[in-house]
Backbone as CSV, one residue per row, in Angstrom:
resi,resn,N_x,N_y,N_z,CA_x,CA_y,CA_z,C_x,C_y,C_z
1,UNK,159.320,85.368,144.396,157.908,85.305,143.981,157.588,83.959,143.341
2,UNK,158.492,83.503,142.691,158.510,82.003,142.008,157.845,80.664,142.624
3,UNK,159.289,81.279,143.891,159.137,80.309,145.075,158.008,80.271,145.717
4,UNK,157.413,81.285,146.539,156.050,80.902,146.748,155.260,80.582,146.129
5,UNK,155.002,80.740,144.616,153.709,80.630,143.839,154.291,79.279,143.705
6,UNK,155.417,78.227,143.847,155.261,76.975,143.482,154.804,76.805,144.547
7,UNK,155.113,77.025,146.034,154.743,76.748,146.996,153.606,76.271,147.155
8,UNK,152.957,77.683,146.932,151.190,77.420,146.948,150.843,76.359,145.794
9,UNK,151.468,76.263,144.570,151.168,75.218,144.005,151.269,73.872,144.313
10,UNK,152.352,73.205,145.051,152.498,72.485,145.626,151.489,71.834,146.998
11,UNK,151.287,73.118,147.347,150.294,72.893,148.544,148.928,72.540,148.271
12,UNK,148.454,73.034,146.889,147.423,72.561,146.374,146.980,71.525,145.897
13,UNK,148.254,71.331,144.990,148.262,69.928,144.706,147.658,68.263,146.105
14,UNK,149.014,69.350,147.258,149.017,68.210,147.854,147.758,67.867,148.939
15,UNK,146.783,68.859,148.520,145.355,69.020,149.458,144.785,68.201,148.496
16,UNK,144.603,68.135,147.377,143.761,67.675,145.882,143.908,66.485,146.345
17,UNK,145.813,65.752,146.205,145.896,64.591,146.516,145.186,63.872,147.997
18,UNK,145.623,64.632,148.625,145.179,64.475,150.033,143.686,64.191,150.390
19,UNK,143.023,64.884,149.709,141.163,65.137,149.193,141.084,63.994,148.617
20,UNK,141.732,63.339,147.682,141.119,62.464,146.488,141.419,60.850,147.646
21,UNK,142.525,60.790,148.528,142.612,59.454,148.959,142.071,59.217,150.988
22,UNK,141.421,60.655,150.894,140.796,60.691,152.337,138.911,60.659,152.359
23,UNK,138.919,60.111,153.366,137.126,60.481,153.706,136.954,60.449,155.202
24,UNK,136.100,61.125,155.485,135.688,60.801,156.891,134.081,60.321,156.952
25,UNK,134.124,59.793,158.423,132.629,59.302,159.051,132.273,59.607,159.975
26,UNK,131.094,60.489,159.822,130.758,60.861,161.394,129.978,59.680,162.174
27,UNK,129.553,59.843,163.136,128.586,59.384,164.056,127.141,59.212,163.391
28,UNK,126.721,59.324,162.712,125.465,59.185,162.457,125.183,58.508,161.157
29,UNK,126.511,58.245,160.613,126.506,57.950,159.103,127.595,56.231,158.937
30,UNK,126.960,55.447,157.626,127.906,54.687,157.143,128.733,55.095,156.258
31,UNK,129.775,54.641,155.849,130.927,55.304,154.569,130.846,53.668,154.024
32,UNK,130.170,53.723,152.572,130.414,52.864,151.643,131.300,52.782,150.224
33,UNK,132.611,51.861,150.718,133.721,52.318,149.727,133.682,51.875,148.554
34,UNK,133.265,51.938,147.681,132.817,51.386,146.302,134.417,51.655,145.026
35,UNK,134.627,50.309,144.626,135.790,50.205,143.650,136.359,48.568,143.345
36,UNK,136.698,48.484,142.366,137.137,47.676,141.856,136.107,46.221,141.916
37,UNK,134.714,46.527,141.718,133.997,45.249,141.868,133.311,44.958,143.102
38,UNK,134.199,45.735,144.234,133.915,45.647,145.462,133.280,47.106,146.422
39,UNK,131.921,46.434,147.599,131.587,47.320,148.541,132.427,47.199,149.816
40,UNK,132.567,47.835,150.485,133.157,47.984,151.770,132.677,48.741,152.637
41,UNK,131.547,48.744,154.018,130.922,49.608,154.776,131.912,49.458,155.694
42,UNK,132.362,51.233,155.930,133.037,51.196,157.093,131.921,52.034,158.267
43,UNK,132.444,51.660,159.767,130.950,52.345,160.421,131.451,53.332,161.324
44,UNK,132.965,53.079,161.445,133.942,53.259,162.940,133.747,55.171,162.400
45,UNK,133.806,55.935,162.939,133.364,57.293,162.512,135.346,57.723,162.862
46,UNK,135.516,58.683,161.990,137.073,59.148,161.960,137.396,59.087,160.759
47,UNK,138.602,59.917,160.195,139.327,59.842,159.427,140.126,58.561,158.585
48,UNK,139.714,58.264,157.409,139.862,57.006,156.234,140.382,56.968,155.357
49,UNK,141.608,56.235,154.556,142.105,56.184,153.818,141.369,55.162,152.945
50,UNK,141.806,55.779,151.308,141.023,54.983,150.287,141.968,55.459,149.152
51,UNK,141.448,54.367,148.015,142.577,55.018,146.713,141.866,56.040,145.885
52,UNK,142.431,56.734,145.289,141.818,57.606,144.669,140.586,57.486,143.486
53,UNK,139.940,58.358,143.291,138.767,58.289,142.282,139.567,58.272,140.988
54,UNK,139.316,57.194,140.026,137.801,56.450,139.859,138.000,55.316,140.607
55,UNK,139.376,54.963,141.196,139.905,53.527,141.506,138.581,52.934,142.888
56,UNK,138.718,53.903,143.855,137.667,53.723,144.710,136.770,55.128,145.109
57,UNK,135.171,55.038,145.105,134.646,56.062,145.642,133.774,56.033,146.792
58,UNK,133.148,57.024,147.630,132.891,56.970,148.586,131.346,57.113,148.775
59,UNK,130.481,56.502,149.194,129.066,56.824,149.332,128.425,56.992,150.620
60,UNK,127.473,57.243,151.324,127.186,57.177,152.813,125.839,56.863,152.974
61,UNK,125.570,56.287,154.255,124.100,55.996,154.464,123.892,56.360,156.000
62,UNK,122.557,56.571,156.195,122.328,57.700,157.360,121.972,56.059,158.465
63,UNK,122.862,56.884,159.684,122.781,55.534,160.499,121.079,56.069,161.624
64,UNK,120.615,57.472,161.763,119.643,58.402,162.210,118.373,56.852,161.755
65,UNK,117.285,57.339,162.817,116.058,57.140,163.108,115.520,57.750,162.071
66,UNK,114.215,56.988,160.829,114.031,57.884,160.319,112.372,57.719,160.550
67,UNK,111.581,58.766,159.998,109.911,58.793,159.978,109.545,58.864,158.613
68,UNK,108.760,57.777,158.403,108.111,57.750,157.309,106.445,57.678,157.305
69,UNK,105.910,58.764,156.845,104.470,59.872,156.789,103.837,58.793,155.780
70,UNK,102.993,57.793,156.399,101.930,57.153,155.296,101.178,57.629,154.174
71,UNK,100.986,57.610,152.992,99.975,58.699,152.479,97.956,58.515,153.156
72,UNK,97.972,59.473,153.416,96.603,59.485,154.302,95.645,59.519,153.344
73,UNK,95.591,58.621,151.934,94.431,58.327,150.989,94.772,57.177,151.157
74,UNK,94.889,56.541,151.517,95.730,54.813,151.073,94.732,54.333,151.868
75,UNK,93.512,53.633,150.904,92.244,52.642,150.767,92.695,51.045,151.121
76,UNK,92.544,50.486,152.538,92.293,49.238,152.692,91.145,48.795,152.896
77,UNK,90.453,47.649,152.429,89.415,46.740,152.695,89.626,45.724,153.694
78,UNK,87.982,46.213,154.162,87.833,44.947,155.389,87.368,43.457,154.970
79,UNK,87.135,42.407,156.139,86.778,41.664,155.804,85.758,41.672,155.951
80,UNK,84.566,42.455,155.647,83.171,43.389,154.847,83.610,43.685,153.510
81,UNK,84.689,43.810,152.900,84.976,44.549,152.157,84.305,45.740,152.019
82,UNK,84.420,46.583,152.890,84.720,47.633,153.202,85.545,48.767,153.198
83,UNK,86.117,50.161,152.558,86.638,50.652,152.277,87.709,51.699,153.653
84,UNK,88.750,51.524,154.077,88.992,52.248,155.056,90.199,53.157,154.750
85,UNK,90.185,54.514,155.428,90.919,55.077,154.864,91.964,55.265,156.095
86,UNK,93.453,54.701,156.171,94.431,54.945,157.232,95.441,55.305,156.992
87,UNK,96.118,56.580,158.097,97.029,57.763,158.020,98.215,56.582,158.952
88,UNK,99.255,56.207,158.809,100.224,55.606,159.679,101.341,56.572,159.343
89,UNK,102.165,56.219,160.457,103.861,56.818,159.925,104.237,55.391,160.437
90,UNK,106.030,55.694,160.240,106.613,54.585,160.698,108.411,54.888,161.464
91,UNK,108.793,54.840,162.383,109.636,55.006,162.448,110.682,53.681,162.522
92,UNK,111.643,54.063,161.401,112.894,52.967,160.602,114.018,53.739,161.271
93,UNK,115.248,52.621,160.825,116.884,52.666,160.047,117.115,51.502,160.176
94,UNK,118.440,51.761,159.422,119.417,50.749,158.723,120.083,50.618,159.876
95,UNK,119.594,49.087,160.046,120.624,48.136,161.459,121.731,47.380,161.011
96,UNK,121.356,46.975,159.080,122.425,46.021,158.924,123.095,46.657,157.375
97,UNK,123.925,47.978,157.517,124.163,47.954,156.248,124.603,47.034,155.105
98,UNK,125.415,46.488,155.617,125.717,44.957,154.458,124.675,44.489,154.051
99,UNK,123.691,44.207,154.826,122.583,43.523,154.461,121.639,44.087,153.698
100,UNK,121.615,45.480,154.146,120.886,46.965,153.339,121.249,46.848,151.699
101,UNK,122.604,46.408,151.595,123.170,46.854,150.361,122.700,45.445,149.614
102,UNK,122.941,44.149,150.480,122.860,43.193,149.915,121.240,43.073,149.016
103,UNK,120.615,43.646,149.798,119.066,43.314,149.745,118.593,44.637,148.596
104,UNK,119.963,44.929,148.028,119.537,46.067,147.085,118.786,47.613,147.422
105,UNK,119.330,47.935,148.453,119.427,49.042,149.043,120.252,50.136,148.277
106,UNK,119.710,51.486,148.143,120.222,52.516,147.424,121.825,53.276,148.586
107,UNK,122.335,53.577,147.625,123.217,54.424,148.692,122.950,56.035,148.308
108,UNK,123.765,57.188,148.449,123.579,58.420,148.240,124.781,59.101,148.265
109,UNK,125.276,60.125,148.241,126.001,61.215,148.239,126.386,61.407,149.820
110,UNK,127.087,63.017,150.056,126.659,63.517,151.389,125.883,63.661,152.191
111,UNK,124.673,64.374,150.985,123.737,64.868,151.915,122.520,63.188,152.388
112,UNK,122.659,61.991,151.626,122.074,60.824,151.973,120.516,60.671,151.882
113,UNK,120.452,62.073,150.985,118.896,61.861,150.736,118.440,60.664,149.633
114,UNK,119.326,60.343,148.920,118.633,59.187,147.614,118.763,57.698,148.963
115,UNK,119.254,57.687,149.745,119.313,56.333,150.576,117.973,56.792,150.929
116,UNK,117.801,57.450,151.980,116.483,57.787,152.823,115.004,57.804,152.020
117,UNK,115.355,58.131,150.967,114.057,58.096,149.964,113.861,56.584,149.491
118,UNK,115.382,56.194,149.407,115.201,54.646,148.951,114.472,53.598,149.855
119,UNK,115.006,54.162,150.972,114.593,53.363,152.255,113.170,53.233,152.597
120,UNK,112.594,54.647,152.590,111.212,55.171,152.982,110.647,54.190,151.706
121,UNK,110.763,54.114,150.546,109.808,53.353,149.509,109.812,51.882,150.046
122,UNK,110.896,51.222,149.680,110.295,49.446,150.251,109.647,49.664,151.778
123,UNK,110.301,50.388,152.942,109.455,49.892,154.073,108.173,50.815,153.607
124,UNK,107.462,51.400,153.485,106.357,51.795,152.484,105.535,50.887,152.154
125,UNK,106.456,49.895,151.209,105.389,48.615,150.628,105.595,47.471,151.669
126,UNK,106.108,47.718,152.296,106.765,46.387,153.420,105.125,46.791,154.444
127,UNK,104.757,47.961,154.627,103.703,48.214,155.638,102.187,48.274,155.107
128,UNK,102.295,48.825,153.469,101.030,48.789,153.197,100.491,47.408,152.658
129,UNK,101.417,46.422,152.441,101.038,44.639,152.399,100.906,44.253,154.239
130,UNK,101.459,44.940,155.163,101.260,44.205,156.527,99.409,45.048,156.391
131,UNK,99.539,46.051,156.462,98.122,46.383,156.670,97.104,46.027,155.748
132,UNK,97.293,45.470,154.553,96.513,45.012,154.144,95.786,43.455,154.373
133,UNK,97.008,43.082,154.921,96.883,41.572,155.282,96.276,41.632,156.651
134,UNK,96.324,42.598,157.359,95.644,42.846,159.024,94.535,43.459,158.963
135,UNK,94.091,44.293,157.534,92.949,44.674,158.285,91.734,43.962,156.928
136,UNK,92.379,43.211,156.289,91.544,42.266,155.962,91.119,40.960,156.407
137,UNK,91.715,40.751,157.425,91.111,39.579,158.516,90.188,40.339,160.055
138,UNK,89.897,41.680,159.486,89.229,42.178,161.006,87.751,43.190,159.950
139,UNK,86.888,43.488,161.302,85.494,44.138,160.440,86.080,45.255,160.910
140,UNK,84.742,46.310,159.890,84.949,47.745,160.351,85.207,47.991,161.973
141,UNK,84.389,47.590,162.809,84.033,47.769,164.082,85.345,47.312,165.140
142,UNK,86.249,46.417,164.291,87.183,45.834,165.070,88.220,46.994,164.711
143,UNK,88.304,47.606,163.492,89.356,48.088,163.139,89.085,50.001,164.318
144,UNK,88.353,49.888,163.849,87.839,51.464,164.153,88.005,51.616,165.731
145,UNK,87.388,50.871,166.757,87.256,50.615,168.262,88.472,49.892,168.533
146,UNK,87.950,49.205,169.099,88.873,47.720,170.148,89.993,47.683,169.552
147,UNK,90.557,46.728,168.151,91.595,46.481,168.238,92.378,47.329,167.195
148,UNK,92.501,48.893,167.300,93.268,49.604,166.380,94.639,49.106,167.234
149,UNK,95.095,49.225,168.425,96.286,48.863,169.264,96.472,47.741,168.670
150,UNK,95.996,46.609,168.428,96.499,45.683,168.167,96.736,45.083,166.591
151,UNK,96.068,45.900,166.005,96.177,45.998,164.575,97.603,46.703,164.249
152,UNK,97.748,47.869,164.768,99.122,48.250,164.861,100.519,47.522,165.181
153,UNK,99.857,46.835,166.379,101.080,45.917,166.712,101.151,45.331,165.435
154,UNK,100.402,44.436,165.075,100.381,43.679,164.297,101.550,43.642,163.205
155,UNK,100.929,44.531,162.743,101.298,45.229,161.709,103.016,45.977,161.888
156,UNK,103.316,45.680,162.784,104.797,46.527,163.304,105.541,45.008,163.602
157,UNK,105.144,44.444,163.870,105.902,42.507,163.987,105.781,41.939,163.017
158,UNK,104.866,42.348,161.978,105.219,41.697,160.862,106.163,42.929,159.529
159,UNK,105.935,43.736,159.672,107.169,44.978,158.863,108.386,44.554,159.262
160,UNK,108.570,44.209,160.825,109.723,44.196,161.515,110.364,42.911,161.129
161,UNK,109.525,41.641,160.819,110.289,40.880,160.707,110.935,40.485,159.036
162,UNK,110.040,41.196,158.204,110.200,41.665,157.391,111.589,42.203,156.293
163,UNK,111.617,43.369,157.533,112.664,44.219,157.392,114.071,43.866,157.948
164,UNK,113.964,42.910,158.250,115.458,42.340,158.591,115.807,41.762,157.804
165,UNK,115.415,40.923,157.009,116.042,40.774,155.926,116.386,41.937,154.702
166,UNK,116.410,42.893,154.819,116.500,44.270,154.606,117.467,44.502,155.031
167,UNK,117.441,44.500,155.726,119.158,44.950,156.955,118.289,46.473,157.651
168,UNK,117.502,46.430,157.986,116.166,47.422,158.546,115.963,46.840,159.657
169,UNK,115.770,47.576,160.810,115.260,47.380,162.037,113.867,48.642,162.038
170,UNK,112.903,48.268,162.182,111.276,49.292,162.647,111.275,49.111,163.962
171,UNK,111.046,50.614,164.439,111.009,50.667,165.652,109.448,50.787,166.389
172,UNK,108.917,51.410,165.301,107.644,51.364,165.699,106.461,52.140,164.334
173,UNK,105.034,51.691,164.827,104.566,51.671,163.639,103.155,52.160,164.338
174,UNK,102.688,53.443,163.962,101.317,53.998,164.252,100.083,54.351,163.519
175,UNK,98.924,54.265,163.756,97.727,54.352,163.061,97.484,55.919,163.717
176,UNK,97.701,56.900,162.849,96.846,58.001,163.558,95.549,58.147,163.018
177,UNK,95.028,57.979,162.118,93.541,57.884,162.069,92.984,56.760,161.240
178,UNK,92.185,56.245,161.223,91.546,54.989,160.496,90.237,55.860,160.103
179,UNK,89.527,55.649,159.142,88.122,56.401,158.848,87.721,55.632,157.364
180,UNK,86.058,55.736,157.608,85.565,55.304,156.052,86.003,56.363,155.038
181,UNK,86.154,55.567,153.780,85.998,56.622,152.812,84.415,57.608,152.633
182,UNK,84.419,58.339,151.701,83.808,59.513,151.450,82.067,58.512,151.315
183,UNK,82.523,57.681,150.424,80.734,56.549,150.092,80.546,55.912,150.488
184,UNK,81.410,55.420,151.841,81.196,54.311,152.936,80.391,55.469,154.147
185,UNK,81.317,56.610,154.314,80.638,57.881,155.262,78.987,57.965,154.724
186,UNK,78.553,58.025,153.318,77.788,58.864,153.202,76.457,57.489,153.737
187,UNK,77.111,55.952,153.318,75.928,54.891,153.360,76.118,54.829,154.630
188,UNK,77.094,54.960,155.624,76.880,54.638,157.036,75.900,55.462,157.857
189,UNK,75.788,56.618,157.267,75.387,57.652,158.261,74.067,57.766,157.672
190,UNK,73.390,57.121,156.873,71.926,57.149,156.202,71.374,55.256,157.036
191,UNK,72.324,54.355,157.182,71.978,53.643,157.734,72.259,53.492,159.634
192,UNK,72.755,54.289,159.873,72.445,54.886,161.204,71.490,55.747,161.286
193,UNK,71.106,56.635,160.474,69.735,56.644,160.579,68.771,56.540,160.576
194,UNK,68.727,55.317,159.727,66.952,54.626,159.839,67.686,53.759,161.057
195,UNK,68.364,53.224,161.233,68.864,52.397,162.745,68.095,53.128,163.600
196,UNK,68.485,54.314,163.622,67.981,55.371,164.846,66.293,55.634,164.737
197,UNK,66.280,55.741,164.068,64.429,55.809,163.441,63.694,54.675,163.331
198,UNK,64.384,53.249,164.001,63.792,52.222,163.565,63.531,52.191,165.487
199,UNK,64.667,51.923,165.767,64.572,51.660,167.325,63.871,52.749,168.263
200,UNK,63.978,54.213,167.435,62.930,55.008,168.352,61.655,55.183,168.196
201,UNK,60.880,54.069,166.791,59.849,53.791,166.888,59.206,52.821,167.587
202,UNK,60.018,51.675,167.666,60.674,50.272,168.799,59.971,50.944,169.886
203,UNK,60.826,52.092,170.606,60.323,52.424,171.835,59.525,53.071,171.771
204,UNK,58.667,53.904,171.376,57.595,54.582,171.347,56.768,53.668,171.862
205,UNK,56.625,52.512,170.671,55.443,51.556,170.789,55.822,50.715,171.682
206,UNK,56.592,50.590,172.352,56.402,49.721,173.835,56.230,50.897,174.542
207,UNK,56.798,52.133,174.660,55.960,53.185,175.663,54.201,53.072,175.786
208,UNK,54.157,53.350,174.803,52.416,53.368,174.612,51.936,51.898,175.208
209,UNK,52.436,51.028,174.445,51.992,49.888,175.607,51.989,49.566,176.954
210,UNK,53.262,50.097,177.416,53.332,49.960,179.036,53.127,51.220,179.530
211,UNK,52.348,52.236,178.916,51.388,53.302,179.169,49.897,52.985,179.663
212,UNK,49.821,52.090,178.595,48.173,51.752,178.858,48.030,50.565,179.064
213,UNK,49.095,50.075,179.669,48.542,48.878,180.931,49.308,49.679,182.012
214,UNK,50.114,50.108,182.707,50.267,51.265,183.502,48.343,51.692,183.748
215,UNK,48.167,52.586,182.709,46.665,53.024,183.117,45.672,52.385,183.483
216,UNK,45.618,50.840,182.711,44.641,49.780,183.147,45.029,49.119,184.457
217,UNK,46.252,49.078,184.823,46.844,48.485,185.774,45.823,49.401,186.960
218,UNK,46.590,50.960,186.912,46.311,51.739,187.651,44.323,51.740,188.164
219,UNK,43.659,51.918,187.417,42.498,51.742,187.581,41.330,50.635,187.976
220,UNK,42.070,49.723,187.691,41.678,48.406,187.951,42.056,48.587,189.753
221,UNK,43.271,49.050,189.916,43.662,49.051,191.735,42.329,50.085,192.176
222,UNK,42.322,51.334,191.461,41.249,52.330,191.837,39.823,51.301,192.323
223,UNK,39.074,50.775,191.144,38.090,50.736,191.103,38.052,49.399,192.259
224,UNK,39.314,48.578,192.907,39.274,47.897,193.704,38.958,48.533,194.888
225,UNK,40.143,49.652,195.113,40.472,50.491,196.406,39.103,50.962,196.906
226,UNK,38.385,51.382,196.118,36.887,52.791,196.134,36.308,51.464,196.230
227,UNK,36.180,50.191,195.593,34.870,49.177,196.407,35.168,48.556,197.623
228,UNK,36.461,48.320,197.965,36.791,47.726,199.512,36.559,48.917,200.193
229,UNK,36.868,50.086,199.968,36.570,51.319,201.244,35.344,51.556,201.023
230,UNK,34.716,51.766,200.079,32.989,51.457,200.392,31.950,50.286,201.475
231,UNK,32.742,49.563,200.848,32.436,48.376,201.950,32.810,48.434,202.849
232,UNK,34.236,48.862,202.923,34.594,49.099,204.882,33.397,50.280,205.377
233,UNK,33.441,51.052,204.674,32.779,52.563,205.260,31.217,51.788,205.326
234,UNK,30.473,51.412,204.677,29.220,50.964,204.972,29.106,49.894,205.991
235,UNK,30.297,49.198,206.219,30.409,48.228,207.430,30.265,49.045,208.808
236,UNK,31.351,49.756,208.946,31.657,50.822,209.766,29.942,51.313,210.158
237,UNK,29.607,52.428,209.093,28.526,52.921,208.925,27.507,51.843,210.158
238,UNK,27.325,51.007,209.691,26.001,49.863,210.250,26.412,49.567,211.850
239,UNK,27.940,49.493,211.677,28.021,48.998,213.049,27.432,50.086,214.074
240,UNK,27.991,51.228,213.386,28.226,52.840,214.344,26.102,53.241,214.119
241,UNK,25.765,52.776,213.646,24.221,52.806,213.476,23.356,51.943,214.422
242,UNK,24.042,50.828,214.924,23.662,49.786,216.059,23.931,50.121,216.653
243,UNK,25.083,50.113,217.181,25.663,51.138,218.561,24.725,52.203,219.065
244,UNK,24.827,53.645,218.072,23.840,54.189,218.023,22.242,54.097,218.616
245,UNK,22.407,53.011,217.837,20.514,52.817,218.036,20.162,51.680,219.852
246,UNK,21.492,51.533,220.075,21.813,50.633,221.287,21.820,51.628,222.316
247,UNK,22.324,52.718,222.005,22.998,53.848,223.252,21.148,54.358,223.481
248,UNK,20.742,54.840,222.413,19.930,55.498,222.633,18.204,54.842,223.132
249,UNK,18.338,53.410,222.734,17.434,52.738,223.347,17.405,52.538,224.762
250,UNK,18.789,52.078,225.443,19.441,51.950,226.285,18.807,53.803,227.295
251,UNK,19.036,54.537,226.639,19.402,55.863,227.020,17.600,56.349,226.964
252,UNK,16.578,56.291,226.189,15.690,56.286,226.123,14.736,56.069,226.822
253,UNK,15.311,54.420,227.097,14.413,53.627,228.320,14.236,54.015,229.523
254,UNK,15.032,54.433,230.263,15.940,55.053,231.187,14.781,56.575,231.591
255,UNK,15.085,57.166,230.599,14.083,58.915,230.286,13.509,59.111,228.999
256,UNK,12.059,58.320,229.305,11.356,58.524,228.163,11.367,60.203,227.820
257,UNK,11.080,61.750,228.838,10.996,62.369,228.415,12.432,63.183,227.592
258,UNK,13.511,62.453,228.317,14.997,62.946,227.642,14.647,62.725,225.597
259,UNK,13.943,61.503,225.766,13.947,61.080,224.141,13.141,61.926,223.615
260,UNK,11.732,62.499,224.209,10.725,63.155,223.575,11.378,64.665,223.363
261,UNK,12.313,64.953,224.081,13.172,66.391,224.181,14.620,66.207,222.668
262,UNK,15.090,64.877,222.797,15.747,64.929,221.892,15.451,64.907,220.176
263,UNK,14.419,63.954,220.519,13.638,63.777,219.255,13.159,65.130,218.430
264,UNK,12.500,66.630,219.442,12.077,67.822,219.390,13.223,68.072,218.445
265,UNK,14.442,68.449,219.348,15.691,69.100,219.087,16.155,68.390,217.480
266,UNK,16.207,67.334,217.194,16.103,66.795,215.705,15.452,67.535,215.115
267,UNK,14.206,67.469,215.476,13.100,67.755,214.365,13.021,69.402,214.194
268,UNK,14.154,70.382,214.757,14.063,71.939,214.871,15.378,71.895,214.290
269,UNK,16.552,70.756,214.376,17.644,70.916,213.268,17.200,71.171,212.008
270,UNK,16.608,69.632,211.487,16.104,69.482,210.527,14.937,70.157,209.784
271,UNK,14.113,71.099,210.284,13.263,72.016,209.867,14.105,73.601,209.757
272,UNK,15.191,74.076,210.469,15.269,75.121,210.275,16.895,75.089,210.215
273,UNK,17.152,74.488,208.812,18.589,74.208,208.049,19.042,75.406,207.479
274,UNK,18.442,76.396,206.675,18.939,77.410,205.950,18.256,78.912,207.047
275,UNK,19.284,79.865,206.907,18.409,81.087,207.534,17.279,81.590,206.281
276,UNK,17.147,81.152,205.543,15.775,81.605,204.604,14.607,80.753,204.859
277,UNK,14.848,79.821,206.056,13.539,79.155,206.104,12.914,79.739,207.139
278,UNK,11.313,79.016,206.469,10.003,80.069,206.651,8.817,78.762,207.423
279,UNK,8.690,79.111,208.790,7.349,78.110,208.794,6.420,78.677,209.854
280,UNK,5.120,78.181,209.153,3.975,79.471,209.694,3.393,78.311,210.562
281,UNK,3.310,78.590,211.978,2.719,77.309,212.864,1.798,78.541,213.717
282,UNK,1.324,77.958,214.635,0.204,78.398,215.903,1.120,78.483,216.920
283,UNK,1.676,79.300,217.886,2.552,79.434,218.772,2.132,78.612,219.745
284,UNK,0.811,77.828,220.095,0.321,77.383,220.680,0.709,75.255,220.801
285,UNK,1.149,75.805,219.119,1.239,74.578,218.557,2.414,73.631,219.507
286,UNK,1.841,71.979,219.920,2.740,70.860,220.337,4.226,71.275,219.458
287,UNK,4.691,71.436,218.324,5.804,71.453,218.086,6.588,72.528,218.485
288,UNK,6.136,73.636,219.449,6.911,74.683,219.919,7.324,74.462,221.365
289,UNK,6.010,73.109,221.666,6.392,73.339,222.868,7.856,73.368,223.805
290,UNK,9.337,73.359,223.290,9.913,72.494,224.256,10.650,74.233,223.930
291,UNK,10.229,75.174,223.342,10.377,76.897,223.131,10.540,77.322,224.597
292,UNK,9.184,77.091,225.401,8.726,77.453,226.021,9.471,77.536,227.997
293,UNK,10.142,76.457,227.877,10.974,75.937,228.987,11.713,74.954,228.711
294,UNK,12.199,74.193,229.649,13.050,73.530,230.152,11.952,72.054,230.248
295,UNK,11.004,72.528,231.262,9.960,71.475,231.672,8.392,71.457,230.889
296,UNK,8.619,72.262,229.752,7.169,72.370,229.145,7.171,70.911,228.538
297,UNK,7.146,70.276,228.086,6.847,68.614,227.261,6.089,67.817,228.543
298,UNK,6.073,68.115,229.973,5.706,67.079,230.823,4.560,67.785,230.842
């Protein structure tokens, strides 16, 4: 019973020891060996020998892609000075740990959250000085429309170059929304509306104007149209009245009694126009005569 319980004591021991002068590295992580004055990033992932704690200890930094969530109140001014409100993320990591550390970079534990938090803060200020410096050389209208793409770029080549001296590589850098603040919203949208109320009075009053020359236009052609077709029609009229008076002279001459028969036949249109007309003559009377026959007028 002795024997095993040293056993197991022994075995414990020699895991403790074993624990205190080993570390490993995975794939996704740096191992920073910290002791005696000195850092040491190892990157090669596997099983590591080191001297024991306190002589040397072990720290890690996440070699992973990381995203960093802009805060979506973060107020830049234009060159309006103008108030804009932009949501970015950013996606980072650590390309140069030496350089990470050199440049005063945090390290962490296992789990590598105090690096990642460390990290996320300078590129943080590394992006909200690029965007401040980019979107104070552009107006509202540039930022908002046209060149948000290129404001972004912008703004991602200069973090990036930035961040290398960091020992940081940015991979990329996005604007998901740009917008006025709350008292830039409330003056824009009161001056878009007299905008809107200015120009749709604009057009009204050129409607009405090119209404009523439209109408003068229009009438002026009328009162042309109705005096040239008057004049044609009374031309017409005169000619077709000569003619007329040509055929029937012509036609007259020819048979005086044809004319004295036609002339009748006029003068029995023109007297008995309505069926309510009334005329009291002598049956005997010259104006009936042509009643009577065919050959009564001779």
């Amino acid at each position: 019973m002795n024997r095993v319980l040293s056993i197991a004591v022994a075995a414990v021991a020699a895991a403790a020891i074993l624990s205190s002068i080993t570390y490993s590295v995975d794939q996704h992580r740096y191992a920073v060996v910290s002791g005696m004055g000195e850092r040491d990033v190892v990157a090669r992932p596997g099983l590591h020998f080191k001297l024991p704690a306190p002589l040397q200890t072990v720290s890690y930094l996440d070699k992973r892609l990381q995203t960093l969530d802009m805060p979506g109140n973060e107020r830049f001014l234009t060159n309006e000075k103008k108030d804009l409100v932009v949501d970015a993320f950013v996606k980072w990591k650590i390309a140069d740990a030496r350089q990470y550390l050199l440049s005063g970079g945090a390290v962490s534990g296992r789990s590598g959250e105090r690096a990642r938090d460390g990290g996320n803060e300078r590129v943080g200020q590394l992006v909200r000085n690029a965007l401040t410096a980019e979107i104070a050389k552009r107006s509202v209208g540039d930022v908002l429309s046209g060149q948000r793409g290129q404001v972004a770029e912008a703004v991602r080549q200069r973090v990036a170059a930035d961040a290398r001296r960091l020992g940081v590589e940015v991979a990329d850098v996005r604007l998901r929304r740009v917008d006025f603040s709350d008292q830039v919203n409330a003056s824009l949208i009161e001056r878009m509306r007299a905008e809107r109320v200015r120009v749709a009075s604009e057009t009204r009053a050129t409607g009405a104007a090119e209404n009523e020359q439209i109408r003068a236009d229009a009438e002026r052609q009328r009162s042309v149209i109705l005096a040239e077709a008057q004049r044609d029609a009374e031309s017409i009229r005169g000619e077709g009245d000569a003619r007329a008076a040509a055929i029937y002279a012509q036609s007259f001459g020819k048979n005086p009694e044809f004319y004295r028969f036609y002339r009748s036949m006029e003068a029995y249109k023109a007297t008995f126009k309505g069926r309510n007309d009334v005329l009291v003559l002598d049956a005997n009377s010259e104006f009936f005569k042509y009643f009577k026959g065919p050959g009564a007028g001779k």
